[in-house]
C-alpha positions, 0 to 999 in steps of 0.5 A: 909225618916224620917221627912216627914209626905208623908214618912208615906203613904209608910206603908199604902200601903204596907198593901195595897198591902199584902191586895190584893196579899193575897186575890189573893192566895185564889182568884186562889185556890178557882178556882183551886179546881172548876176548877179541880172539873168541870174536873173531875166531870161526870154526865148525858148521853147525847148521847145514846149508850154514854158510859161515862157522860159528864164532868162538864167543857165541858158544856157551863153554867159551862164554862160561870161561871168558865171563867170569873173568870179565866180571872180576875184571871189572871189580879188580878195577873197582877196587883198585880205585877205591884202594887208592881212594882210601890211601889218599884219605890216609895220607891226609889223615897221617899228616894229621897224626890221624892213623884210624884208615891204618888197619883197614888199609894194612888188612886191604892191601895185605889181602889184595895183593895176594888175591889180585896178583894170583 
């Protein structure tokens, strides 16, 4: 692995990959607190003789704003598996002096962790 001035991609990447697995973390308890939020939340009597207000979640609009990004919640964390996945592969292959995985990995975490930090 020493000598090879591609061997040295291997660090940058890494930091790459922490960059987007650490803002997936605050990524889900960021929601996890709107989310138990909108739960438990109560306000406005929309039915009358209703004894009880309508939870925040059960309305639409805070359906539309919450759900989407549950759902790319759910694919940063998917991806980020599969980033680390792929850097683990390359890191097999560099000790090889296999440096195919370099480019898609560089192009990966390059665009990654700009759309996963935004």
């Amino acid at each position: 692995m020493s000598g090879d001035m591609r061997a040295l991609h291997t660090t940058m990447m890494m930091m790459r990959y922490v960059s987007i697995s650490s803002s997936k973390v605050s990524y889900s308890q960021a929601l996890l607190i709107a989310l138990r939020y909108s739960v438990v939340r109560r306000q406005f009597k929309n039915i009358s003789g209703q004894k009880e207000e309508t939870k925040l979640l059960d309305y639409q609009t805070q359906q539309m704003k919450l759900f989407p990004i549950l759902a790319n919640m759910y694919t940063h964390c998917y991806t980020a598996e599969v980033i680390y996945d792929t850097y683990v592969e390359f890191c097999q292959d560099v000790e090889k002096q296999d440096f195919k995985l370099l480019d898609v990995l560089h192009h990966f975490t390059s665009g990654l962790k700009s759309v996963c930090t935004q």
